[in-house]
N, C-alpha and C positions, 0 to 999 in steps of 0.2 A: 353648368347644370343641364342633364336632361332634361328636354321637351317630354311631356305628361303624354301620354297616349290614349285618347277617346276613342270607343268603339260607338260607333251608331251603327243600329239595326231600320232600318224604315224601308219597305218597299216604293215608294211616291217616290220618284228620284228629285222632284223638285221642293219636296219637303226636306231632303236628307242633301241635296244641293246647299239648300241654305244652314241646313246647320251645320256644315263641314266648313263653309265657309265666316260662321260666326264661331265656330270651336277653333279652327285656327287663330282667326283675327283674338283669341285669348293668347294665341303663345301656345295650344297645343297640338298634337300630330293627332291625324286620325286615320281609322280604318273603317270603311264601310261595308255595310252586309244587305244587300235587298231580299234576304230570307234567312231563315233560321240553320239552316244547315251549316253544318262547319265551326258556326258560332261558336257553341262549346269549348270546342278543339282551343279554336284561338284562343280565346278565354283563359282556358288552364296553360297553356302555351305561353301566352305573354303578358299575362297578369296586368291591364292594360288599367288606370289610375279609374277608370268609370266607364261605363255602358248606358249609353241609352238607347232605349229600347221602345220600339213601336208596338202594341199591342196584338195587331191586328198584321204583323209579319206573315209572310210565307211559309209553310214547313207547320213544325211543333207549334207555332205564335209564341209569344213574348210572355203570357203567364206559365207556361209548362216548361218556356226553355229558363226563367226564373229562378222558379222551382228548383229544375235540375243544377243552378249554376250554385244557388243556396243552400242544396245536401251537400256538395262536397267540400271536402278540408281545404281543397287549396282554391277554392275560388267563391267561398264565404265569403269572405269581407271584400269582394268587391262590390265598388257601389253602385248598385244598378237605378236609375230612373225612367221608370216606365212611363210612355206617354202615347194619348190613345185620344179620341173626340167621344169615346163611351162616358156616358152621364152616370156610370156605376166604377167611373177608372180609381177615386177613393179606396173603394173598396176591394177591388180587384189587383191593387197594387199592396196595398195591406196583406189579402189572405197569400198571395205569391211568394212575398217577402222581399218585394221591391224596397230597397232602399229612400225613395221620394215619387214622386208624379208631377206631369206636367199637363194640362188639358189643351188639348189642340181646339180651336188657331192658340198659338202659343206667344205671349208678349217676348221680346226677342230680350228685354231688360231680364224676366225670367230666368229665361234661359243663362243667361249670361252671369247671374244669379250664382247658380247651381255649379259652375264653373270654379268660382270662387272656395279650393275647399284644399 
């Protein structure tokens, strides 16, 4: 069986260090993005099992590249999980059409959570 393919978006490279390296320790592959650019592309590209997504990314940010991932036919239903240390990220991952949130600092059980799907 294929390995699941995770996209993380985060510019911190030591934030996005660690979750490459607890999204593996699941059994899954990832690809990482430290800005928005390109994102998309991949996205519809290689239909990748889930995204998560930093809010506060480089480029377009993580609500508007969202947005754009949720208008289109072919990469609706990927599940994107936006995660941000914004005290409004509830809400801004709601009007986006983020699939879930995670609130940074992030419990690493959370995370590993979300995984599970």
């Amino acid at each position: 069986m294929p390995k699941k393919t995770i996209f993380i978006v985060e510019d911190d490279p030591d934030i996005c260090e660690l979750m490459q390296m607890l999204v593996e320790g699941q059994g899954c592959k990832v690809k990482t993005f430290s800005e928005s650019r390109n994102v998309e592309k991949a996205v519809s590209t290689l239909l990748p099992a889930m995204v998560i997504m930093d809010l506060w990314v480089p480029g377009i940010g993580g609500e508007q590249l969202i947005r754009n991932l949720k208008k289109k036919k072919e990469t609706k239903n990927v599940p994107i999980i936006l995660i941000s240390a914004n005290n409004s990220l509830a809400k801004i991952a709601k009007r986006s059409g983020a699939d879930g949130f995670l609130p940074k600092p992030f419990n690493i059980k959370d995370l590993e959570a979300l995984l599970k799907f």
